[in-house]
C-alpha positions in Angstrom: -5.7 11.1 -22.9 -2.5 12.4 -20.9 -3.9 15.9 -21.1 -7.7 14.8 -20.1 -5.5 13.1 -16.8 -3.5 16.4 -16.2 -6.7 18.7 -16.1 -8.1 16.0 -13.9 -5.4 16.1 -11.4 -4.8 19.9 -11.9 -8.8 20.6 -11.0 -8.3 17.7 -8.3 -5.2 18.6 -6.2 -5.9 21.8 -4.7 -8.7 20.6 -3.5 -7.3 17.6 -2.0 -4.2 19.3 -0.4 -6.4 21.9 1.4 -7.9 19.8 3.1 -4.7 18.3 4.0 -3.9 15.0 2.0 -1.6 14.2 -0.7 -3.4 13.6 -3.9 -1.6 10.0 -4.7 -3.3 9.8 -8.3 -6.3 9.3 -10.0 -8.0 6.6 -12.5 -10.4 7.8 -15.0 -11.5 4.2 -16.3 -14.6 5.0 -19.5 -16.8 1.9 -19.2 -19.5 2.3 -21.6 -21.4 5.6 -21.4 -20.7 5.3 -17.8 -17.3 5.5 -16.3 -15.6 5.9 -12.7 -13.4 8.1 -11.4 -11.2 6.6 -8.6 -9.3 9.4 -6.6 -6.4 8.0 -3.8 -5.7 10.4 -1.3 -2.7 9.8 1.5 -2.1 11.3 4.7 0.7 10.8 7.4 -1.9 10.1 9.7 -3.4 7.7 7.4 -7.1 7.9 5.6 -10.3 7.6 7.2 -13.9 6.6 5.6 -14.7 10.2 7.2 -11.9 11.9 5.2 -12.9 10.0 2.0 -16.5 11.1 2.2 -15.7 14.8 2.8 -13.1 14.8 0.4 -15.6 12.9 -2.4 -18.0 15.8 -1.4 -15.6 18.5 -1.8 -14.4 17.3 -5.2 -17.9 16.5 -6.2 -18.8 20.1 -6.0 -16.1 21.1 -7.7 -16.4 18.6 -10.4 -20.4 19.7 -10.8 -19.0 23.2 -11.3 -16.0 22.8 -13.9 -18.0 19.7 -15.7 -14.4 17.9 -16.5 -16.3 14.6 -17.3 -18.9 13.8 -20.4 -21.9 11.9 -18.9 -22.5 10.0 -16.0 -19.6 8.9 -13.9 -19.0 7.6 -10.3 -16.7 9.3 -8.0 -14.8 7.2 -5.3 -12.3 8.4 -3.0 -9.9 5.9 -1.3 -6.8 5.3 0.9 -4.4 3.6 -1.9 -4.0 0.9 0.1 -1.6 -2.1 0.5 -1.2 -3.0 -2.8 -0.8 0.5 -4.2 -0.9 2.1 -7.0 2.1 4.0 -8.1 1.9 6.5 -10.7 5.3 9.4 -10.6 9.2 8.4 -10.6 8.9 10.0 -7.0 6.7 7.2 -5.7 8.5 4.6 -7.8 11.7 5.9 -5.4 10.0 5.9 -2.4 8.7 2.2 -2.3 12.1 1.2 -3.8 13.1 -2.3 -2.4 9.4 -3.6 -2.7 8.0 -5.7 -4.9 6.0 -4.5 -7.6 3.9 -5.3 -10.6 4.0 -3.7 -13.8 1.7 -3.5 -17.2 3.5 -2.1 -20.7 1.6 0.2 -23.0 2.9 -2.3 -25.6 5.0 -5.6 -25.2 8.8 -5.6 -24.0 10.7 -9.2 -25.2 7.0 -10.4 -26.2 5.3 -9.8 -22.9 3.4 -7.0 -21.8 3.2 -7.9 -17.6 6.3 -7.6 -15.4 6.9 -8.3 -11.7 9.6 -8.0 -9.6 11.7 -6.3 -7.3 11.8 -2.7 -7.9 15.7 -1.6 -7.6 15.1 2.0 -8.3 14.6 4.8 -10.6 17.7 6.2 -12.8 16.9 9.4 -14.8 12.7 8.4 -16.3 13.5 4.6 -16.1 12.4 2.5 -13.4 14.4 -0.5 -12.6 13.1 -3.9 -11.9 15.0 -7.1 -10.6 13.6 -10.4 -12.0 15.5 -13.5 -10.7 18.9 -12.6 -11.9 17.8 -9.8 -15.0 17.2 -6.3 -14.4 15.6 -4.5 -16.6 14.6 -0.5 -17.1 11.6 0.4 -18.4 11.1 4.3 -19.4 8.2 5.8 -17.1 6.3 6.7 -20.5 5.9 2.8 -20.8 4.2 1.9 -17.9 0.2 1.6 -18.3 0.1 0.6 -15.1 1.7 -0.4 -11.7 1.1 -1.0 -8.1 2.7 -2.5 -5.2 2.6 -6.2 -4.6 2.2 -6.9 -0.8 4.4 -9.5 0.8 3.3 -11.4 3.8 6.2 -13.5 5.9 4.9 -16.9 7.4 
């Protein structure tokens, strides 16, 4: 699966960055015969609908060509949004002091679902603050994570 995700992104990226966005990640989820592929682009200047469309078309073409994919799939291109995904140690840095939530590939101290205060990365261990507990979970461990948004009153 982790090679499948690397020739995604390696087929994907150059494509993305050409047209001048930062390739954030990519979901490949299977659902039945059909599955989706979710591509999150980020810019400085932040993402229109526009740039999604002509990035979606772009890919598309390229996808068409190289055939990554067995059957049907949908292709979406978004902004990551607010509650972001994160996906590298290097993103995992950057949004250090935010809150975050986290999903194990299998369960830490019986549970597999995390969230907390992300303190930082040390080495390929992300560091998360729960009440008074922190706790360092290797990157490799992570299924999934993104960003949990805080709104003051």
């Amino acid at each position: 699966m982790a090679t499948k995700h690397a020739a995604l992104h390696a087929l994907i990226e150059p494509v993305v960055a050409a047209m001048g966005f930062e390739l954030w990640g990519i979901d490949h989820l299977s659902q039945g015969k059909n599955s989706r592929l979710v591509i999150y682009i980020e810019s400085e200047n932040g993402v229109s609908v526009e740039n999604c469309a002509d990035i979606s078309r772009q890919v598309s073409a390229v996808m068409d060509v190289e055939d990554p994919i067995a059957g049907e799939y949908r292709l979406e291109v978004s902004s990551p949004g607010m509650a972001r995904p994160l996906y590298s140690l290097d993103q995992f840095t950057r949004f250090q002091g935010h809150h975050v939530a986290l999903k194990l590939r299998t369960a830490f101290d019986g549970r597999r679902k995390y969230q907390g205060l992300l303190v930082g990365v040390e080495g390929d261990e992300v560091l998360l603050q729960l009440d008074s507990e922190e706790y360092c979970f290797p990157i490799e461990s992570i299924d999934s994570a993104h960003i949990v948004p805080q709104f003051d009153n």
